[in-house]
N, C-alpha and C positions, 0 to 999 in steps of 0.2 A: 350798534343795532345789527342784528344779525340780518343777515343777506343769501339768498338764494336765488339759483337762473333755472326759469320755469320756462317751460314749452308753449309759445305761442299758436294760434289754428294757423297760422300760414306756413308754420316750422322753425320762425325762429324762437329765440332764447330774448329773455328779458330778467334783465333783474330784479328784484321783490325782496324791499324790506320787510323782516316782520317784527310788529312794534312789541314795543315791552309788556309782559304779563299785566292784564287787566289787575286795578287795584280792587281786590273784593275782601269784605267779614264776612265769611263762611260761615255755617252755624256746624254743632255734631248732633244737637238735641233732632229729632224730626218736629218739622213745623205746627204748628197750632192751627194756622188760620186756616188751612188745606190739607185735604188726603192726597200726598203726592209720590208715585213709583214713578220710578224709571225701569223701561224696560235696557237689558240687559243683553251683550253680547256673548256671543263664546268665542275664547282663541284656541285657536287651532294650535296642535303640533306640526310645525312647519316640516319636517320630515316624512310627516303621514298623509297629510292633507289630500286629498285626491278625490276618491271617489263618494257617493252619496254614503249616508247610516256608518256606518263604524264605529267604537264608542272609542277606537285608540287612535281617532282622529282630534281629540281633543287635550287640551292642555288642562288638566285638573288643577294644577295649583294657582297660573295664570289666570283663568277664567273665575275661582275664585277671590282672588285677590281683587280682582274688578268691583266685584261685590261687594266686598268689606271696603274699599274707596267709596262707593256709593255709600254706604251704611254710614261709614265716617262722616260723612258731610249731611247729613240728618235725611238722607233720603230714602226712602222704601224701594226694592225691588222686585220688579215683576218678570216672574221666572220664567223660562219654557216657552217664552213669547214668540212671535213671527221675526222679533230683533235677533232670536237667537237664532235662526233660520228655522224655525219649527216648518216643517213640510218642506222646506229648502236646505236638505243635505242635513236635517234632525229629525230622525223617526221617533215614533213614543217611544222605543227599549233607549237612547240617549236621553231625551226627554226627560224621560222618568228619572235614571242617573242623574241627570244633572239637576233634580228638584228636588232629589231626597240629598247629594250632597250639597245644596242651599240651605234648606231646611235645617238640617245639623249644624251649619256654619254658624246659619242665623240662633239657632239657638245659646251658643255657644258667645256670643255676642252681640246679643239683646236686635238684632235686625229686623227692620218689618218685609215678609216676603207674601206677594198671594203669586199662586203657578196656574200656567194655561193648563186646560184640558183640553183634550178634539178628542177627532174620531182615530187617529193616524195611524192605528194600529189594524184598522180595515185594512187589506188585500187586495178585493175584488174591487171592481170599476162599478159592477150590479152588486147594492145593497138594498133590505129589506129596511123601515122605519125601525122594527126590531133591531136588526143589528146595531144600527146607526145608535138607538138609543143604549145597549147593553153596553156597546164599546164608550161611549160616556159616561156608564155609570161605573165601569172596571176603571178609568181614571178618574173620577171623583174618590174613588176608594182606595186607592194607589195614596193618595196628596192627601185626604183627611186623614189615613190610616196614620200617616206618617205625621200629623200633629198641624198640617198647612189648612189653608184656603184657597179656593180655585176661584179662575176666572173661564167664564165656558166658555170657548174662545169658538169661532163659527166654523161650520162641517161641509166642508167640499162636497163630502159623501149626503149630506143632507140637503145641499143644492142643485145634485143631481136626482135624486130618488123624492123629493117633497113633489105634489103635485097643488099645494095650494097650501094659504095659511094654514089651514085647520092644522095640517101635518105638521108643520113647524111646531106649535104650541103644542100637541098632543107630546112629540120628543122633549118640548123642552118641559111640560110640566111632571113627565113622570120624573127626567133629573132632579128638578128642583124641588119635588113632593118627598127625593130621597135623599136629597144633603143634609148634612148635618150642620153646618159653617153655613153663613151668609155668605152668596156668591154674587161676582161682580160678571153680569150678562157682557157680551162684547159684539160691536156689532160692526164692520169691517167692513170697508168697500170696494171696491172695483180697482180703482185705484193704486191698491194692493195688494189685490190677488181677484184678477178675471176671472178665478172659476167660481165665483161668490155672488154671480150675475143674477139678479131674481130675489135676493134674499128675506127670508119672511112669506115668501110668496107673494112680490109683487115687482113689476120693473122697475118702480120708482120710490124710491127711499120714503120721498113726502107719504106714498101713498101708504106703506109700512106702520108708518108711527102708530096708528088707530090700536094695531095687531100686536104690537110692543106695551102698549101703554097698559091694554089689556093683560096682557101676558105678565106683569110687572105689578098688576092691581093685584091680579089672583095667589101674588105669592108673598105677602110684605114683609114677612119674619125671615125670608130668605133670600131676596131679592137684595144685595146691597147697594147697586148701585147698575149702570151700563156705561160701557165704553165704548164713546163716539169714535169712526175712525172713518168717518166721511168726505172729509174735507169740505163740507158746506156749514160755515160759523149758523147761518142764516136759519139752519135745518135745529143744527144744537141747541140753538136760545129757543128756537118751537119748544124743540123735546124735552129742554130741561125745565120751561114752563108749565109742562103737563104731565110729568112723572110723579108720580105720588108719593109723597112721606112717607120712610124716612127715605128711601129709594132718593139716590141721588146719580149725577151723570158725570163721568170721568170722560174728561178728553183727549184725545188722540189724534187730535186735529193738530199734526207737526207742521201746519202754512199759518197757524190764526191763535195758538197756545196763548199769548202773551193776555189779547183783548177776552179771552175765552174765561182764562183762571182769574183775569182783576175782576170781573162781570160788570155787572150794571147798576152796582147800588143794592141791587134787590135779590139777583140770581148770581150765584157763576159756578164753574166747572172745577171740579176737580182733576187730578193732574194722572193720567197713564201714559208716560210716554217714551219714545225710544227716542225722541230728540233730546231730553235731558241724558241720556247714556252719553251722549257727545259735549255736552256742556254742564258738567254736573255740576260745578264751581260756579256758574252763572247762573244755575236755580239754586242751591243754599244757599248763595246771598242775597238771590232775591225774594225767596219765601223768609227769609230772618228779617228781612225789612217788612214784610207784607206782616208777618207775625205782630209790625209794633205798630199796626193800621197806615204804615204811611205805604198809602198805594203809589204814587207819583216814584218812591224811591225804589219799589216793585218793579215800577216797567222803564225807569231809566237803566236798570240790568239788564232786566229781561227784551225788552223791544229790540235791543242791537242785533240781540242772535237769531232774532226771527227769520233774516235774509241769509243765514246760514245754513239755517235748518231748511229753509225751503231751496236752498242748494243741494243741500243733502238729499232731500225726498224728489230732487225732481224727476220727471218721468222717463223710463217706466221706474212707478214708486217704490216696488219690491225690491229694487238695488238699492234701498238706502241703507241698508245693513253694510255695504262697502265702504260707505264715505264715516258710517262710526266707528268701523274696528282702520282706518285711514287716520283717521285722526286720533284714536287713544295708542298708535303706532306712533305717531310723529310727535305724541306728548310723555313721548316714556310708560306708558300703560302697559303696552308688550312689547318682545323684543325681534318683532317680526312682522310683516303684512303679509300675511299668509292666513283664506280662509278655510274653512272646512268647505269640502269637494269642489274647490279651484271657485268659490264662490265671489273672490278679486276681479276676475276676470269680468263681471259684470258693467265693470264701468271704464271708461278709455282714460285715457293718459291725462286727455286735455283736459275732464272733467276732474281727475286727481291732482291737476294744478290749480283748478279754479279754488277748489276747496282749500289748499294751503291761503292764496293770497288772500280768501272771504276770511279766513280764520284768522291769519297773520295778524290782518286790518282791524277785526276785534281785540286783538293779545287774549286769545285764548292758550296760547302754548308757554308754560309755565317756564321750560327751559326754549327759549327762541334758535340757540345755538343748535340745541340741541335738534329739533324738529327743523332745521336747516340742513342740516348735515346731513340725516333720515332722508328728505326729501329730493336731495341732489344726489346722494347716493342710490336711489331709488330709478328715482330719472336717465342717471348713468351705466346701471346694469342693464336698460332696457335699449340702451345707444344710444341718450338724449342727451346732448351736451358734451 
């Protein structure tokens, strides 16, 4: 059993077995029972890494190869996401790149992929609803041009310049009166990105839903679905109760995924998440189970990693982008921890040891030696150990 000495809070060093590779049947097919993406990371060119935007800050072949691993194990990807740090060190000109060479990839082998849109190619701090809405629709035509589906992923720029619902609905229905693809709404919280405060035009999510449900009624031929990124399970069973056919709800709730996607007998969620980017071998085996109705052998996979992933996302939540490209380093995924615009630096040491021994404890690392080695190596360029 592989062994490594992790940094304890008081300074010292302890040793940490990590157990043998979880036993899973992967699938390649994508699931039946669920629409399930993972949202997806970029690696960085350790060389360049440094400052915010630059497109030669990226590793093109690495970053897609990530992707075809996901593809491989029957999952969809979801491109251009906040996983990939969109608005965190990815402007729309990367963005873009990196969802028109997805798009190719995927075609090229049969991948399901849908890409974020925003605003991010705004400028100014003061925008007009005009602008907010043009710069949506020049990325909606970027992604369909190019043969994709979008996800309208929420607008910084629209939660400073909205002055009440009506505005919200007014941007998003001229979008949606002009897509051509079914598009998956996204609705994002605080949680992971503070500047999202108010969203909808209201302070309280609960109070929201009425203005969504609306906005979702008026559009059903293009509406495909919404992704919750709340972290209220409690909020999502409301909403997915009350969203209208065929309109369904995609979760993003990386603390509650497990209870969210088996649902209740009657509802449940679909799957948008940047916690399966860190466990993708633990959602193909457990959506291949979930595919032959046995739920119980569902969330005997899936439940363990719960406590991992909400490792990962803890707060502040926008650092969880650290603890996934942390772990497909230490799993042989790339050959480096190095993110785009020093974006490692997010999280401390101690937190990057808890994640090995959460992970260990599951056998999520495929080569154990391997992600020992990584992690003490890791530990010891930094003077630990």
């Amino acid at each position: 059993m592989a062994e490594v000495l992790l940094p304890d809070a008081d300074g010292t060093l302890t040793a940490t077995r990590l157990a043998e590779p979880a036993a899973l049947v992967t699938a390649s097919s994508p699931p039946t029972s669920r629409a399930v993406y993972a949202a997806a990371h970029v690696v960085a060119d350790p060389l360049r890494a440094c400052v915010p935007a630059g497109l030669d800050q990226i590793d093109w072949d690495a970053t897609l190869e990530l992707r075809r691993r996901l593809w491989s194990l029957g999952l969809g990807v979801a491109e251009s996401m906040d996983t990939a740090q969109r608005g965190m060190g990815l402007d729309w000109a990367g963005a873009k790149e990196l969802a028109l060479r997805t798009l190719a990839e995927a075609r090229s082998c049969g991948g399901d992929v849908v890409v974020g849109i925003a605003t991010d190619q705004i400028d100014s701090a003061t925008t007009t609803l005009a602008q907010i809405r043009d710069a949506y629709l020049e990325q909606v035509d970027a992604i369909e041009g190019a043969g994709g589906a979008v996800v309208m992923m929420a607008s910084r720029h629209l939660a400073r310049a909205a002055t009440g619902p009506d505005d919200y609905l007014r941007v998003y229905d001229a979008v949606l009166s002009h897509a051509r693809n079914p598009v998956i709404l996204h609705w994002l919280g605080t949680d992971f990105d503070p500047a999202l405060a108010g969203y909808w035009g209201f302070d309280e999510p609960k109070a929201a839903m009425r203005s969504v449900i609306e906005l979702i009624a008026a559009h059903p031929d293009t509406v495909r679905g919404i992704k919750v990124s709340l972290l209220d399970p409690a909020l999502e069973v409301q909403l997915r109760e009350q969203v209208p056919a065929p309109s369904r709800v995609f979760t993003g709730d990386d603390y509650n995924y497990a209870d969210l996607i088996a649902g209740d007998g009657t509802r449940h969620s679909e799957a948008l998440l940047g916690a399966f980017a860190a466990i993708p071998r633990f959602a193909s085996a457990a959506f291949a189970r979930l595919d032959r109705g046995d739920v119980d052998g569902f969330r005997a996979i899936l439940d363990p990693t719960v406590p991992l992933s909400r490792l990962v996302f803890t707060a502040p939540t926008q650092y969880y982008k650290v603890g996934v490209a942390w772990l497909t380093y230490l799993d042989g995924g790339q050959d480096h921890f190095r993110m785009i615009a020093g974006f490692e630096t997010g999280r401390s040491l101690l937190h990057l040891a808890e994640l090995v021994r959460t992970a260990g404890q599951l056998g999520l690392f495929t080569d154990p030696d391997r992600a020992a080695a990584r992690a003490g190596g890791y530990f010891a360029a930094q003077g630990i150990g």
